[in-house]
C-alpha positions as CSV (number, residue, x, y, z in Angstrom):
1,X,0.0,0.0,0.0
2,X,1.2,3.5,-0.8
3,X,1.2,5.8,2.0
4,X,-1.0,9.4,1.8
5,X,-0.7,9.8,5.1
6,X,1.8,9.8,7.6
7,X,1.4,10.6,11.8
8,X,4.4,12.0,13.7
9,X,4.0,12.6,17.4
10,X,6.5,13.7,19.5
11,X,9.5,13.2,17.0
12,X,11.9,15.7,16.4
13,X,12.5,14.6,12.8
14,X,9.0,15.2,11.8
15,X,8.7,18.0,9.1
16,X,7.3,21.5,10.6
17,X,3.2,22.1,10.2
18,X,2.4,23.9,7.7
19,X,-2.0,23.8,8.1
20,X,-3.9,24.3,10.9
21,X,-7.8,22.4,9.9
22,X,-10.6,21.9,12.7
23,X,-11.4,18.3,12.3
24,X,-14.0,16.0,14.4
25,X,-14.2,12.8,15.9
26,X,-16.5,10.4,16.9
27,X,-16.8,7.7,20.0
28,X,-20.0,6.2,18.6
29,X,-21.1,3.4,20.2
30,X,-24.0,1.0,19.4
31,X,-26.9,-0.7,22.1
32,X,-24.5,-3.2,23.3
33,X,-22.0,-1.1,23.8
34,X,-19.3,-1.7,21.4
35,X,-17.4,1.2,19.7
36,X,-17.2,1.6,15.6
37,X,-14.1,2.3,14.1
38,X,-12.5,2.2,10.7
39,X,-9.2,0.5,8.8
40,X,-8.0,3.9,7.3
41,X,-7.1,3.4,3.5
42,X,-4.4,6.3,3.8
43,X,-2.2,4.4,6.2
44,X,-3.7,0.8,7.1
45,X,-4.3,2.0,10.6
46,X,-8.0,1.4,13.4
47,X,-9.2,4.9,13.5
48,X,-12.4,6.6,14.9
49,X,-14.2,7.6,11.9
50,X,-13.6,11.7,11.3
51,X,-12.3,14.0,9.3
52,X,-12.0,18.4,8.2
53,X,-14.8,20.6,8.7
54,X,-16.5,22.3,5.7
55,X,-17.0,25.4,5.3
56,X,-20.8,26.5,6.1
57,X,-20.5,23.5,8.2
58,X,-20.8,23.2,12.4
59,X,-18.3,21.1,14.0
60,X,-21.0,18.8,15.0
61,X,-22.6,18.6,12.1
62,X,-18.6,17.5,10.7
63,X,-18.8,14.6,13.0
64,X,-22.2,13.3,12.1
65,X,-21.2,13.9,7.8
66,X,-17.6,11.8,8.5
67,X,-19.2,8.9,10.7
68,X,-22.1,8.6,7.7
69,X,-19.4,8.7,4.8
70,X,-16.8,6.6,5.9
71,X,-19.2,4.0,7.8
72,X,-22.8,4.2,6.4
73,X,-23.7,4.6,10.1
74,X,-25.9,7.2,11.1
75,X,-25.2,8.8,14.4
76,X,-26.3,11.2,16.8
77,X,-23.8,13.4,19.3
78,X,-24.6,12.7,23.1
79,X,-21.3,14.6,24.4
80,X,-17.8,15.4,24.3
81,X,-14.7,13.4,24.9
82,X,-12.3,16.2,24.6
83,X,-10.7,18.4,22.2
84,X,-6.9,17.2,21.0
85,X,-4.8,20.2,19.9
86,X,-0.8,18.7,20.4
87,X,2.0,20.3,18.4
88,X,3.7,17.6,18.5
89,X,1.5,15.3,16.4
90,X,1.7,16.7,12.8
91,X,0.3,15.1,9.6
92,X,1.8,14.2,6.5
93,X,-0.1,14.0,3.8
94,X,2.3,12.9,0.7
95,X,0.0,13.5,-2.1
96,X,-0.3,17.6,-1.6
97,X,2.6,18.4,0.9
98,X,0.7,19.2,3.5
99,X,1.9,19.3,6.8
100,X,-0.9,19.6,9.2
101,X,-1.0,20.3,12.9
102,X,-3.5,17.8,15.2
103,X,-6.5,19.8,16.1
104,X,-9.7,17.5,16.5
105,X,-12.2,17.6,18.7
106,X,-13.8,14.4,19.7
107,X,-17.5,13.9,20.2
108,X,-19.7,11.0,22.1
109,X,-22.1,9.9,20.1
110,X,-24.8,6.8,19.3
111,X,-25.5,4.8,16.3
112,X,-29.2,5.3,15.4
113,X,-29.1,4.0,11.9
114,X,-27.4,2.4,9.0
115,X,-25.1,-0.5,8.2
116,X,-21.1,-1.0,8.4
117,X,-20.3,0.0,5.2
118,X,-16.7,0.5,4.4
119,X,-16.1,3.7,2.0
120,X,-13.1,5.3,-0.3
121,X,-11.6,6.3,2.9
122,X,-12.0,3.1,4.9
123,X,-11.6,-0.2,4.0
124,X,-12.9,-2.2,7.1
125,X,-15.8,-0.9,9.4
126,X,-16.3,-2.9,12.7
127,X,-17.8,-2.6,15.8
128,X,-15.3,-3.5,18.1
129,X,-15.9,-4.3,22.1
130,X,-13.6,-2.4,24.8
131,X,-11.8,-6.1,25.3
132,X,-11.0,-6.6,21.9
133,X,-9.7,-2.9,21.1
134,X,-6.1,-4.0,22.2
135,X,-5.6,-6.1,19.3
136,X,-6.4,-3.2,16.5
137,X,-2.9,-1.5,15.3
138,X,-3.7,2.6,15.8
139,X,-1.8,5.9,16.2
140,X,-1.4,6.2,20.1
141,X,-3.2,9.8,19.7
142,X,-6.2,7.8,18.4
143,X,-5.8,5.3,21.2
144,X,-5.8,8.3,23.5
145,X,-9.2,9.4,22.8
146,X,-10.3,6.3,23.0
147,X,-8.8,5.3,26.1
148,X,-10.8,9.4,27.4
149,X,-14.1,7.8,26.4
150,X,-13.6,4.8,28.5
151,X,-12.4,6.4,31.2
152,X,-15.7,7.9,31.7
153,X,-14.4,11.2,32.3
154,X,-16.9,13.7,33.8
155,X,-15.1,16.6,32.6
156,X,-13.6,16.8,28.5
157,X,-10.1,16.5,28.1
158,X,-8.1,19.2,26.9
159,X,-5.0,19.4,25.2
């Protein structure tokens, strides 16, 4: 698989942002409680489904558009997990140059319609218990949010 997309956190080597985008997250989780994520087509990676904000868009309304595209799930926000805003975790997208500072903020949410339903930007789409989520290869900032929501924080995280 070709890389698009490559995540640097915390390495000095990584190149120097050069894009700032708001982008959303979502922790949506089905009636027996298991959490859907993606297999991202741009790296191979277990993601929460998410992705930029349009313009004319609200950031929860970004959430709700990403989870439907990439999954075929429709969702509903309930709350938010936290908003994730680290320097140190740049993007690299290979295809345009872009260099693009982490800024995401990650909502709660629940599934209220649809089927998995994998998508140009995801080739897998599971729902995935809290046990199992240890054997799915992700970005430790993507584990991070996920390990907030299960936490059961009573305050968002942010950072």
């Amino acid at each position: 698989m070709r890389l698009k997309r490559i995540d640097y956190l915390d390495d000095p080597a990584a190149p120097p942002a050069n894009s700032l985008v708001p982008s959303a997250n979502a922790v949506v989780v089905n009636d027996p409680g298991e959490i859907l994520l993606i297999r991202r087509t741009d790296n191979g990676n277990w993601s929460l489904p998410g992705g930029a904000m349009d313009i004319g868009e609200r950031i929860g309304e970004t959430a709700v558009r990403e989870v439907r595209e990439e999954t075929g799930i429709t969702c509903e926000i309930t709350g938010l997990v936290g908003i994730y805003t680290n320097p140190g975790h740049v993007l690299q997208y290979t295809s345009n140059g872009e260099i693009r500072q982490e800024f995401s903020i990650v909502f709660r949410a629940r599934a209220v319609g649809g089927e998995p339903t994998p998508s140009s930007e995801s080739s897998e789409v599971r729902w995935v218990g809290a046990g199992s989520l240890h054997h799915y290869a992700m970005h430790p900032s993507m584990r991070q949010r996920i390990d907030h929501y299960l936490e059961g924080r009573d305050r968002p995280y942010i950072g």
